[in-house]
C-alpha positions as CSV (number, residue, x, y, z in Angstrom):
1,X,0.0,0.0,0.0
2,X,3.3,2.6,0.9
3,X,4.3,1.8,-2.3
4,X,1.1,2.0,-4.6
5,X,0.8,5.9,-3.0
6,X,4.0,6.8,-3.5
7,X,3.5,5.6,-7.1
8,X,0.6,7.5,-7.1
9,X,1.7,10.6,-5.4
10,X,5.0,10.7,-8.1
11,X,4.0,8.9,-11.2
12,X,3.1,12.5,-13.0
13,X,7.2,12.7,-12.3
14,X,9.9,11.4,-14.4
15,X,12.3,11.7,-11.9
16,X,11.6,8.5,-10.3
17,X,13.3,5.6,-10.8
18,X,12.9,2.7,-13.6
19,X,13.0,-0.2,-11.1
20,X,10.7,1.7,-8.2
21,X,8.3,2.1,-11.5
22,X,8.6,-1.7,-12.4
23,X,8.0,-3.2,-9.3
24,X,5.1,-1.0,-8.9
25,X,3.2,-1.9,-11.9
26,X,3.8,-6.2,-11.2
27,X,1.9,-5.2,-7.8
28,X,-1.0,-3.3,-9.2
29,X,-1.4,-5.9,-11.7
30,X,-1.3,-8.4,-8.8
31,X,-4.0,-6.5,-6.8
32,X,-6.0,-6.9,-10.3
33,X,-6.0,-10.2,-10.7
34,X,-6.5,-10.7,-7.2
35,X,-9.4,-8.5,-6.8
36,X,-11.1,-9.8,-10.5
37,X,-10.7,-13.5,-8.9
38,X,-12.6,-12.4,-5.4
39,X,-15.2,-10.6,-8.1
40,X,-15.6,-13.8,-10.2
41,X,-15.5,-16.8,-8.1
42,X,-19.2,-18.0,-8.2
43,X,-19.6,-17.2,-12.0
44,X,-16.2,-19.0,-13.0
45,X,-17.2,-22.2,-11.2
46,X,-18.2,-25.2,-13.6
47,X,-20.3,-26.9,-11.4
48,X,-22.4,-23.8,-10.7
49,X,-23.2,-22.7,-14.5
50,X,-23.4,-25.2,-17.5
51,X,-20.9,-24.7,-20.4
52,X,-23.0,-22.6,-23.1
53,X,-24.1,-24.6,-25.8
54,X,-22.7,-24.7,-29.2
55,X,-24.5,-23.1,-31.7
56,X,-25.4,-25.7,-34.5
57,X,-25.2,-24.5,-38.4
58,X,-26.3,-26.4,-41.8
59,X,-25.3,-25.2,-45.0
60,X,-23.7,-26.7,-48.4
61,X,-20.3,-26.7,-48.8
62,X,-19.0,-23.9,-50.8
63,X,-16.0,-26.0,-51.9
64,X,-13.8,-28.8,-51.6
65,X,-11.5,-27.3,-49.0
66,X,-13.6,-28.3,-45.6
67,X,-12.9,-31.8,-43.6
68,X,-15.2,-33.6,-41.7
69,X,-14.0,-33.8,-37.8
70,X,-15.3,-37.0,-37.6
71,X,-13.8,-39.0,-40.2
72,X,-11.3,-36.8,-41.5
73,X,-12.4,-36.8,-45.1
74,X,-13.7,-34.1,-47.5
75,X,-16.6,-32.4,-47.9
76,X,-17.3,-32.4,-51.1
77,X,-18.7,-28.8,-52.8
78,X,-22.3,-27.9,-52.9
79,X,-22.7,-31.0,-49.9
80,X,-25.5,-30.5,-47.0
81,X,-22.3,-30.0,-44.1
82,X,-23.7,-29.5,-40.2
83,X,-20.9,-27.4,-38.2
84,X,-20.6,-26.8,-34.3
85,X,-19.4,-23.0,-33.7
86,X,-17.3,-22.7,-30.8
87,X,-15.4,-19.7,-29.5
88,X,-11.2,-19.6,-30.3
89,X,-8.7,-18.5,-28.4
90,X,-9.0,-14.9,-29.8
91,X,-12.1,-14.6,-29.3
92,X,-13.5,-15.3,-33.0
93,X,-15.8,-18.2,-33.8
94,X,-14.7,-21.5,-34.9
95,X,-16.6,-24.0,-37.1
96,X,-15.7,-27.7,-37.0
97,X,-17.6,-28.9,-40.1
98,X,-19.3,-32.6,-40.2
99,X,-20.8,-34.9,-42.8
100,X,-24.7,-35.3,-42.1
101,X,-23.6,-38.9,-41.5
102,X,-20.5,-38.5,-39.0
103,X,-22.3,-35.7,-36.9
104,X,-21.5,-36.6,-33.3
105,X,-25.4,-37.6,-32.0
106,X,-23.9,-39.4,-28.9
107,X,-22.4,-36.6,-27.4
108,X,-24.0,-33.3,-28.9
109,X,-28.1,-32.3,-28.4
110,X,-29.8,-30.2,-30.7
111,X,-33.1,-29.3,-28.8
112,X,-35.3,-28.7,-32.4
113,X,-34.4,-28.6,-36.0
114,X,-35.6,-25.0,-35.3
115,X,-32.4,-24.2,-33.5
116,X,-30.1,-25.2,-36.7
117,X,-28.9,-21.6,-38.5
118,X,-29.4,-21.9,-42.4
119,X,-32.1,-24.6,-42.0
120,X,-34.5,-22.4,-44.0
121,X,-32.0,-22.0,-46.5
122,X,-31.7,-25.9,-47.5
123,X,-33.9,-28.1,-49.7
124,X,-36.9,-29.5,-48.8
125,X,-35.4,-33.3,-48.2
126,X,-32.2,-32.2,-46.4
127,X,-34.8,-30.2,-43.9
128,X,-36.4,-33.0,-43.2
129,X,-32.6,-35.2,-43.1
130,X,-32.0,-32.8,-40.2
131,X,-35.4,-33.4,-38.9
132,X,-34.4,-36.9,-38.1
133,X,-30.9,-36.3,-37.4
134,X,-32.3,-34.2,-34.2
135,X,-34.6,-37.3,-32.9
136,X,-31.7,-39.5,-33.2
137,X,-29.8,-37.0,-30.9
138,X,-29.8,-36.8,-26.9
139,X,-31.8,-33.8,-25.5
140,X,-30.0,-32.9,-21.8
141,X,-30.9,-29.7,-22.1
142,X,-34.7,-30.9,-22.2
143,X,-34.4,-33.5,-19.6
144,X,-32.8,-30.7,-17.2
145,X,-35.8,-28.1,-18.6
146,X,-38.0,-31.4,-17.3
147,X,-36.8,-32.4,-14.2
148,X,-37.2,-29.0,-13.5
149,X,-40.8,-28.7,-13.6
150,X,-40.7,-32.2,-11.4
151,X,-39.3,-30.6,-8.9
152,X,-41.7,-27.3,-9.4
153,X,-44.6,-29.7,-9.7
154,X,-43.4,-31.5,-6.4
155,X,-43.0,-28.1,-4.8
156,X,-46.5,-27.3,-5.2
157,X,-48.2,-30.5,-4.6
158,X,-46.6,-30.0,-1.2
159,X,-48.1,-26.5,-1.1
160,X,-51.4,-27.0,-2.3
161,X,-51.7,-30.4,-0.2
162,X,-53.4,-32.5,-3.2
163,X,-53.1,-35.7,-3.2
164,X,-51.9,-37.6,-5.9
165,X,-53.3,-41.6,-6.1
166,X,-51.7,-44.5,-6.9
167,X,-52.6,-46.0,-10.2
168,X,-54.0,-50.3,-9.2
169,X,-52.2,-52.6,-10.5
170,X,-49.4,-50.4,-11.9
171,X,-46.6,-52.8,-12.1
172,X,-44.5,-49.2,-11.1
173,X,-47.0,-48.4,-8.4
174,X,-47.5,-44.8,-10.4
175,X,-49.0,-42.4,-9.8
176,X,-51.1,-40.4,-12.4
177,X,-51.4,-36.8,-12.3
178,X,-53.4,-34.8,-14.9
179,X,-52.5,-30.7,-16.1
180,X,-51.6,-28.1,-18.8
181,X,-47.9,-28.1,-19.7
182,X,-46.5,-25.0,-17.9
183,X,-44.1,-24.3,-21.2
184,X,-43.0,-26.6,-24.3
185,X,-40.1,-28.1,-22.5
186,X,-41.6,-31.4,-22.2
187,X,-41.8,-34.2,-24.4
188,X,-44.0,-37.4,-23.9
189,X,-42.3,-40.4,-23.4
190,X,-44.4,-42.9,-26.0
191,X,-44.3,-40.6,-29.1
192,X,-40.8,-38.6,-27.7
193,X,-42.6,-35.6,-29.5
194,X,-42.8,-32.1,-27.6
195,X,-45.8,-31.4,-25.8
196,X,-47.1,-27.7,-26.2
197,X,-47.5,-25.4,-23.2
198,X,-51.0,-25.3,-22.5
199,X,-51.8,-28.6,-23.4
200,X,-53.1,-31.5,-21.3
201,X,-51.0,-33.9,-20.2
202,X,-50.9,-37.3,-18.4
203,X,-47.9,-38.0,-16.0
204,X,-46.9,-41.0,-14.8
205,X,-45.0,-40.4,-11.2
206,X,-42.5,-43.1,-10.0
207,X,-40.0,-42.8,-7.3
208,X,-36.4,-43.5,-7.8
209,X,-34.1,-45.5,-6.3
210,X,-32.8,-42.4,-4.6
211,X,-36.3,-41.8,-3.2
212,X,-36.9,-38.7,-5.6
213,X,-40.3,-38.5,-7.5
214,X,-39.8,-38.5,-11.3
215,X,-42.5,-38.0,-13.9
216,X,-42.8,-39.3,-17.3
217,X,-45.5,-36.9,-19.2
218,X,-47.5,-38.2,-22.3
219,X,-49.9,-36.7,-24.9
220,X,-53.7,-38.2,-23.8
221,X,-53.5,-40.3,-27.0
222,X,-50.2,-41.1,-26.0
223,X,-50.9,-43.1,-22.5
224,X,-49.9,-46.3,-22.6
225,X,-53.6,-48.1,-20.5
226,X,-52.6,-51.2,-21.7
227,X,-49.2,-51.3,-18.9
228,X,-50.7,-48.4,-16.7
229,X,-54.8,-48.8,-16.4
230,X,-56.7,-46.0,-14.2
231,X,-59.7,-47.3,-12.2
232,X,-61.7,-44.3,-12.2
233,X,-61.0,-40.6,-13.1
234,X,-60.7,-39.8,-8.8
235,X,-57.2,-41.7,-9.2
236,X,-55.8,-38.9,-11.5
237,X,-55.0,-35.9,-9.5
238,X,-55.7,-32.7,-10.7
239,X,-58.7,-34.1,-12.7
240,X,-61.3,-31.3,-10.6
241,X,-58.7,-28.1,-12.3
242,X,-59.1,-29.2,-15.8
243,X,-61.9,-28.1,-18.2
244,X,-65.0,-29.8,-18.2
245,X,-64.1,-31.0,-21.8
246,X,-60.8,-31.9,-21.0
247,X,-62.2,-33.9,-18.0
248,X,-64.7,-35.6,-20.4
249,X,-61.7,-37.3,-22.3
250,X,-60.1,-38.4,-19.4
251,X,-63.4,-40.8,-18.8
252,X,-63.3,-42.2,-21.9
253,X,-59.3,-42.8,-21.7
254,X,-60.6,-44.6,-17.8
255,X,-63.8,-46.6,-20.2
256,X,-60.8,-47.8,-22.7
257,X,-59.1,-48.8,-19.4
258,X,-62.1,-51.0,-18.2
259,X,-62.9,-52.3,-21.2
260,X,-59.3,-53.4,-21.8
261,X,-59.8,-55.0,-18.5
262,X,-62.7,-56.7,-19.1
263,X,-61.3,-57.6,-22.6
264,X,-58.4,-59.5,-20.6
265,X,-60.4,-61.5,-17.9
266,X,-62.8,-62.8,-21.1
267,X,-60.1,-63.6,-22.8
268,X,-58.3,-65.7,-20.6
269,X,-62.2,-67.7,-20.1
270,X,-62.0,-68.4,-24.1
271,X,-58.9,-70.6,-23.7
272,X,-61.1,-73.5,-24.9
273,X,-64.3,-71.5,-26.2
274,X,-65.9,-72.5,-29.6
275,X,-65.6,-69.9,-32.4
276,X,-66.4,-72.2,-35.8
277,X,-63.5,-74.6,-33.9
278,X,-61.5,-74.2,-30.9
279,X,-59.2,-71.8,-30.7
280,X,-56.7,-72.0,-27.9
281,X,-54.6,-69.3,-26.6
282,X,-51.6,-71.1,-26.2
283,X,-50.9,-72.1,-29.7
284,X,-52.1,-71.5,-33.3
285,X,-53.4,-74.5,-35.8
286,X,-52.3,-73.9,-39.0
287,X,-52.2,-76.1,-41.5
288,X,-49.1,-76.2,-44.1
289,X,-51.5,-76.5,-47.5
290,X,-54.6,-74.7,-47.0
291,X,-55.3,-71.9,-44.4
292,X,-58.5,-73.1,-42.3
293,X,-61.4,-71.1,-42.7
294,X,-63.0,-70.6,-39.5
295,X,-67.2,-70.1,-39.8
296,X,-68.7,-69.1,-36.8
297,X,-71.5,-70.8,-35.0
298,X,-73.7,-68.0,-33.8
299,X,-76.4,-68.2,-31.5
300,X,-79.2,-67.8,-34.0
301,X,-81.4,-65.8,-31.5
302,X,-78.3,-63.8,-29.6
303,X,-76.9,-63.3,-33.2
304,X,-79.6,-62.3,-35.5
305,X,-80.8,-59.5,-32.7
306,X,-77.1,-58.1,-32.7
307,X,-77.4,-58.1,-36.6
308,X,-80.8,-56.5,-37.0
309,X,-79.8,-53.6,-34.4
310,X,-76.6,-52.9,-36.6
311,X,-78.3,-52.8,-39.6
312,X,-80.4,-49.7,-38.7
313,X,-77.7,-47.3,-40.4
314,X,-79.8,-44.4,-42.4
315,X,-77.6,-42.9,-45.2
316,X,-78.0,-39.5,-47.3
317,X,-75.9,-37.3,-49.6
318,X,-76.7,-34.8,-46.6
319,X,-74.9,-37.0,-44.3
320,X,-71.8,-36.9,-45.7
321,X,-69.3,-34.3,-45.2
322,X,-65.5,-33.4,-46.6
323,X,-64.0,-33.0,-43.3
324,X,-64.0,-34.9,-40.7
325,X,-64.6,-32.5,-37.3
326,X,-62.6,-29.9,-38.0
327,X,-59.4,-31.7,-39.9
328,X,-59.6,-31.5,-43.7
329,X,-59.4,-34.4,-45.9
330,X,-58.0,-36.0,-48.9
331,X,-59.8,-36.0,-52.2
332,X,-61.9,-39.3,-52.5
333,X,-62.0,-39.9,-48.9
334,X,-65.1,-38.8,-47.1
335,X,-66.8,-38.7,-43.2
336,X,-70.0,-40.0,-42.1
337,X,-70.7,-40.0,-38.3
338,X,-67.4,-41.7,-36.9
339,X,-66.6,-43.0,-40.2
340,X,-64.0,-41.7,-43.1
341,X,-64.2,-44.0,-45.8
342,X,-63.3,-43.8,-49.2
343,X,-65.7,-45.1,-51.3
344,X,-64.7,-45.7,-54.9
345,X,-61.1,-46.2,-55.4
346,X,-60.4,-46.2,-59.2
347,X,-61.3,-49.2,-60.9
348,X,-63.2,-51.0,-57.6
349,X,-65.9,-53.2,-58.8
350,X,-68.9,-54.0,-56.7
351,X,-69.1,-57.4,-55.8
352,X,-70.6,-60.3,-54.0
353,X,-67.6,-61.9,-53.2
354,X,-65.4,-59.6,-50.1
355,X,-62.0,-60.2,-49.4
356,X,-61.8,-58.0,-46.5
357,X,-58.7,-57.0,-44.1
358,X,-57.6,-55.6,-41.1
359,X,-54.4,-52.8,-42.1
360,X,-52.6,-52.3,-38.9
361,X,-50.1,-55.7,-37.9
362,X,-52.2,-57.3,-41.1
363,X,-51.2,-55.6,-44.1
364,X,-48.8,-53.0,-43.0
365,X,-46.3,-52.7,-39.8
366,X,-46.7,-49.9,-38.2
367,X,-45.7,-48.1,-35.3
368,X,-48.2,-46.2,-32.5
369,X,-45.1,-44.3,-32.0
370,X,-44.2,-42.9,-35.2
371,X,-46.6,-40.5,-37.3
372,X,-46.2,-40.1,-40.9
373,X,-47.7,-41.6,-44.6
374,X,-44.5,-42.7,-45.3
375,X,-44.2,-44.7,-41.5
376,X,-45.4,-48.1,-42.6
377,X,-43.8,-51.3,-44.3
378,X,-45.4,-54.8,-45.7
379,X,-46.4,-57.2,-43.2
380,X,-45.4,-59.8,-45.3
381,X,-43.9,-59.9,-49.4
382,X,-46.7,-62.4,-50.5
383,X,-49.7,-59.4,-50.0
384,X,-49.3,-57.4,-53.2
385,X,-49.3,-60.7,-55.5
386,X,-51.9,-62.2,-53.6
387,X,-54.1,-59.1,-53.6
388,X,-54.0,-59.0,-57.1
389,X,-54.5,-62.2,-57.7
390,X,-58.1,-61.7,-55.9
391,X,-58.9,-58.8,-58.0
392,X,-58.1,-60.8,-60.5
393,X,-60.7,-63.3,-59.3
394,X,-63.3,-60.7,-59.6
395,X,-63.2,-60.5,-55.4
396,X,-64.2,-56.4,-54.2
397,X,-61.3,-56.2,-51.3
398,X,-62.0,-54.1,-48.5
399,X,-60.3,-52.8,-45.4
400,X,-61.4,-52.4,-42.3
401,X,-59.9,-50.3,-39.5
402,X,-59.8,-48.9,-36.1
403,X,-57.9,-45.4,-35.2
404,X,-59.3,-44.1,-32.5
405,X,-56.4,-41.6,-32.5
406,X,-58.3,-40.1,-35.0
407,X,-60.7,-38.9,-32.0
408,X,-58.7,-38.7,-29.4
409,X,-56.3,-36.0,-30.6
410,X,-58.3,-32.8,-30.6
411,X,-55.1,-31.0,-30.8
412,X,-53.6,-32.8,-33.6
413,X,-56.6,-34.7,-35.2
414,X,-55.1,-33.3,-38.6
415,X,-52.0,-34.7,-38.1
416,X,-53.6,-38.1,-36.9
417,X,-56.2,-37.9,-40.2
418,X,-53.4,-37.2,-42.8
419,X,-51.0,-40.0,-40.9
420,X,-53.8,-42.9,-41.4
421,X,-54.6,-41.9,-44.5
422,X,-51.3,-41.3,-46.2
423,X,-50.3,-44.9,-45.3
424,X,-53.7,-46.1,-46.8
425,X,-52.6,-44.3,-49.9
426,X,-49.3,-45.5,-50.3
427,X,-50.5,-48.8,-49.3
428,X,-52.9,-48.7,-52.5
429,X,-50.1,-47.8,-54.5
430,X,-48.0,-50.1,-53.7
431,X,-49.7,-53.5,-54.2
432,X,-51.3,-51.3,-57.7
433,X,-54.9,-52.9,-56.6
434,X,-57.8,-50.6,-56.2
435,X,-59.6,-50.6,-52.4
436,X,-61.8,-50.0,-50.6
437,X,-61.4,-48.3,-47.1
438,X,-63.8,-47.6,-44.4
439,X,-61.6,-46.1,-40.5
440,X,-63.7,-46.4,-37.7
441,X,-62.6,-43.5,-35.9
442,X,-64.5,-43.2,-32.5
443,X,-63.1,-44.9,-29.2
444,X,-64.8,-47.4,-27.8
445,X,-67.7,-45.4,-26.1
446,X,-68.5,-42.2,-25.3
447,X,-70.9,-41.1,-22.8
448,X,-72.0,-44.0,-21.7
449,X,-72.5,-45.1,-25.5
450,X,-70.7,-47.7,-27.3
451,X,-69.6,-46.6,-30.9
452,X,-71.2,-48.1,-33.5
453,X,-68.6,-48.6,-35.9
454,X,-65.7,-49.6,-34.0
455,X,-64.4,-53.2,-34.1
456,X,-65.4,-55.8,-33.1
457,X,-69.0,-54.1,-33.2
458,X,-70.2,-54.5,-36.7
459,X,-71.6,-51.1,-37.7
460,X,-68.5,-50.9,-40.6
461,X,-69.8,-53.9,-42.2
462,X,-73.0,-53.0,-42.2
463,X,-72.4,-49.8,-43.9
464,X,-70.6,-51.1,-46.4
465,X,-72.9,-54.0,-47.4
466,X,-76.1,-51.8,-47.0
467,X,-74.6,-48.7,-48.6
468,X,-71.1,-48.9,-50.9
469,X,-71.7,-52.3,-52.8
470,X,-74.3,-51.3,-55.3
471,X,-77.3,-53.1,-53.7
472,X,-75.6,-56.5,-54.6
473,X,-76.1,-59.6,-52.4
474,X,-73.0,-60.8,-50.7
475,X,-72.4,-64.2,-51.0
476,X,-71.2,-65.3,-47.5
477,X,-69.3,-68.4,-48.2
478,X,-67.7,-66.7,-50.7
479,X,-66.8,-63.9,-48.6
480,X,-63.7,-63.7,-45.9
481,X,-62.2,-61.4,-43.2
482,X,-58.6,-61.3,-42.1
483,X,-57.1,-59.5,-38.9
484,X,-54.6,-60.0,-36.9
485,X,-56.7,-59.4,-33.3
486,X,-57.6,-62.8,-33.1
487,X,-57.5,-63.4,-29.0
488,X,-54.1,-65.9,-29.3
489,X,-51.7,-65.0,-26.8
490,X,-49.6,-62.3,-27.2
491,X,-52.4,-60.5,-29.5
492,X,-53.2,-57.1,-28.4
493,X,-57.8,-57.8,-28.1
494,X,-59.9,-60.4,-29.9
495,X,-61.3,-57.4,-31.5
496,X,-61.3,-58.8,-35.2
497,X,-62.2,-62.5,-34.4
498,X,-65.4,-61.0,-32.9
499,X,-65.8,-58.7,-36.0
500,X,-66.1,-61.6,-38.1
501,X,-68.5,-63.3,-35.8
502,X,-70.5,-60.8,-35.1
503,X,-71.1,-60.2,-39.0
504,X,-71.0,-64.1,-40.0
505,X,-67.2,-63.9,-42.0
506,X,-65.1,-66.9,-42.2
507,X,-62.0,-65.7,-40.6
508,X,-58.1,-65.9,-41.1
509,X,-55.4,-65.0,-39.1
510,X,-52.5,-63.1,-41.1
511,X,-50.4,-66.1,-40.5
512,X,-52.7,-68.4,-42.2
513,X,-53.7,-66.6,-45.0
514,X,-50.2,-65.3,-46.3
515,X,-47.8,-68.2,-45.5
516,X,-49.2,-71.0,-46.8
C-alpha cells in the first residue's frame, strides 16, 4: 500500500526511478487479478453454470476445401455440411464442419431442427434429413428443462396439499397426475414428440431408487392403459382443475381402461371356447397347404338381434361431409358419423364376393409411436401378388380399421387424419390394386354409448354392405375377413375374431392366409 501511494503521489514525475516504477506496476497488476478472482469466483465455477451450448449451423459446402471432424475426409462442394461454432482463443468463432452422417449424435443435443442456423435456406429433403438427425440426438438440455418442472410440480403438490393416487395394479406403483404443460419443454415419453404449453398432459410419477419422484408426461392419446390402467377418473390428480371437456376425455381414456380389463379376464375364459372350432390361446393350428377357414356358430337368437340392431344405419348425400370435425381431408375420402371412408377407389368393382382386411399388424407394420404416410412397411412380401391375384378373381377387397387416435387427438386430429390416410394411400399404390377403405374412428364409447362402428362391433360392415356395394347380395361363403386381433396369446384384443363373428365372416389369421 506505501508503495502504490508513493507511485501514485510521483508517477506524473519522471524523476523516479525505472526499477521503483517496475515493481510498482507487477503489484497493481497483482492486486488486479487478485481482486477480479474475489469478483468472479461464483460465475467461474463449472459446477455452478453449464458450459453454453454450441450453436449448431447447416449449410452446403462452398468448396472442396472443408474436412469432416469425424472422419477426417472431404466435404465435397455444394454438400449438405452440419458445423458446431465454438469460441477460439481470440475470441472469433470457430466451425468444426461434419458430414450429415458422421455428426456426433452421442455426445451433442440439438433441442429442435428450429435451432439449426441456415435450416430455412436448405432443400426440402435435407430439412427434413436434419429433422431426423435431431430425434436421433440426446436432448439434456430438455431433460434438465424437465426435471425442473418435477421438482416445481413437487414443490406445489406440497403446497397446495393435493393428493396424488396410486394407479391399481401399476406394475411401477405410479402415480397419475393430470395438467396443462407449464411451457413446451416437455416431451412425452411414448411418441418422444414435444408437448405444447398449455396442453393437457398425463404423467406417470415413480420414485427412484434415490427416493426422488420422477414423472414421465404423455400426450392423452399417447398413454400407454394397456401397462398403466386408471380405475376411475378420482385416481388422476388434478382431474377437478381441468376443463369440463378436457375432463370428459379423461373418462373415456378410464372406459378404454375398463374395457381393456374386461377384454383380458374374457379372454383368458375363451382358452377352450368354440368360435367355428376351438381356438386355444396357447398355440395356433395352421395347417401347411390350406389356411383353415374358420365359420362361426352364432347363436341364431343372440346373433340375429345383434345383426338386426346394426343394420339400422340411415344414409344421405346430406350425411356426408369433406371433413371430418374440423381436420380437412384428402380428395376421395369422405366422413360420415365416426366414419372416413373412401368409397370408390379407381377401378373398384362392386361385388358379391369380399375379401376384407384388417391394415394395422395385417397388411402393414406400423408403429403407435411414429406418425407419418411414409411410416409403414409390408407385413409380409406375398400381400401385393396375392391381392391382385383376388382382384383378379373378380373379389371387391375391402379394409377395415380402427384409429381411435383419429378422435382422441383434438389438438392434432389433422396430423392423426393425414398420418392414417397417407399410409392407406401408399398402401394402395404399392400393391397397384384398387380398395376400398372404411376407418372407424371413434373410441370405444362415449358417454355412456358404445360406438357403433368400431371393431369388433359390426356397424363398418353393415355400412358397407347396406350402402357402398351397389345393392348386390354378398355371398357369405364366398366372402372372408382377415385381422390379426384374433384373442391368441400375445395378440393385443380379440377385437377382429369377434368382428367376423359378429357379422358371419369366415376368418383368417395373417399367418394363415399369407404363408401357406
Amino acid at each position: 500500500m506505501v508503495l502504490a501511494s508513493f507511485v501514485s503521489r510521483h508517477s506524473h514525475s519522471h524523476s523516479l526511478p525505472p526499477l521503483i516504477i517496475h515493481h510498482s506496476n507487477l503489484f497493481l497488476r497483482q492486486r488486479g487479478r487478485n481482486h477480479l478472482s474475489h469478483r468472479n469466483i461464483w460465475t467461474t465455477t463449472p459446477n455452478n453454470i453449464p458450459p453454453e451450448k454450441m450453436p449448431i449451423v447447416a449449410e452446403y459446402a462452398k468448396s472442396n476445401r472443408s474436412s469432416c471432424k469425424a472422419c477426417s475426409n472431404a466435404i465435397a462442394s455444394k454438400t449438405l455440411r452440419v458445423g458446431l461454432i465454438s469460441k477460439g482463443p481470440g475470441g472469433f468463432d470457430m466451425t468444426r464442419w461434419h458430414h450429415l452422417d458422421c455428426f456426433p449424435t452421442d455426445s451433442e443435443s440439438i433441442p429442435s431442427v428450429d435451432d439449426i442456423k441456415g435450416l430455412s435456406a436448405l432443400e426440402k429433403d435435407d430439412q427434413d434429413a436434419l429433422a431426423k438427425l435431431v430425434e436421433q440426438c440426446g436432448h439434456p438440455a430438455k431433460e434438465v428443462d424437465e426435471k425442473v418442472e418435477e421438482i416445481e410440480h413437487s414443490a406445489s403438490d406440497e403446497i397446495s396439499g393435493e393428493k396424488i393416487k396410486e394407479t391399481k395394479g401399476s406394475s411401477a406403483s405410479s402415480k397419475v397426475i393430470a395438467e396443462y404443460a407449464k411451457s413446451s419443454r416437455s416431451s412425452c415419453k411414448s411418441c418422444s414428440q414435444t408437448i405444447s404449453a398449455k396442453e393437457l398432459r398425463l404423467g406417470l410419477v415413480t420414485r427412484d431408487s434415490r427416493g426422488f419422484d420422477m414423472t414421465k408426461w404423455h400426450h392423452l392419446g399417447c398413454f400407454p392403459v394397456e401397462l398403466d390402467p386408471i380405475d376411475s377418473v378420482e385416481d388422476i390428480g388434478g382431474f377437478l382443475s381441468l376443463q369440463s371437456g378436457d375432463q370428459d376425455a379423461l373418462k373415456e381414456l378410464v372406459q378404454q381402461c375398463e374395457n381393456k380389463t374386461l377384454l383380458t379376464e374374457e379372454t383368458n375364459k375363451r382358452k377352450h371356447s368354440q368360435v367355428g372350432e376351438t381356438v386355444e390361446e396357447d398355440k395356433v393350428q395352421t395347417n401347411t397347404s390350406q389356411p383353415t377357414t374358420r365359420k362361426p356358430k352364432m347363436n341364431t337368437s343372440e346373433s340375429t338381434s345383434q345383426a338386426v340392431a346394426e343394420v339400422e344405419i340411415s344414409l344421405s348425400a346430406s350425411d356426408v361431409k369433406d371433413k371430418y370435425r374440423d381436420a380437412s381431408l384428402l380428395p376421395k375420402w369422405k366422413a360420415f358419423e365416426t366414419v372416413i371412408f373412401l368409397e370408390r377407389d379407381d377401378g373398384l368393382n362392386d361385388s358379391e364376393k369380399i375379401a376384407a382386411f384388417d391394415f394395422d399388424g395385417c397388411l402393414a407394420k406400423t408403429s403407435v409411436k411414429i406418425v407419418g404416410a411414409d411410416a409403414w412397411s409390408l407385413m409380409y412380401p406375398s400381400i401385393p401378388e396375392k391381392l391382385q391375384s383376388l382382384h383378379s378373381q373378380g373379389y371387391k377387397l375391402v379394409i377395415f380399421t380402427n384409429e381411435s387416435n383419429i378422435d382422441r387427438w383434438k389438438n392434432k386430429r389433422q396430423a392423426a387424419v393425414d398420418s392414417k390416410i397417407g399410409r392407406l394411400n401408399s398402401f394402395i399404390k404399392r400393391v397397384e390394386v384398387p380398395i376400398q377403405v372404411f376407418i372407424a374412428c371413434g373410441v370405444a364409447s362415449s358417454g355412456g354409448k358404445d360406438d357403433l362402428y368400431r371393431k369388433p362391433k359390426a356397424g363398418m360392415w353393415q355400412l358397407m354392405k347396406k350402402h357402398f356395394n351397389s345393392g348386390i347380395e354378398i355371398d357369405m361363403d364366398k366372402s372372408y375377413y382377415v385381422g390379426d386381433a384374433a384373442g391368441r396369446k400375445g395378440d393385443h384384443s380379440d377385437a377382429d375374431i369377434k368382428f367376423a363373428q359378429a357379422n358371419g365372416l369366415k376368418f383368417y389369421t395373417p399367418e394363415e392366409y399369407f404363408i401357406s
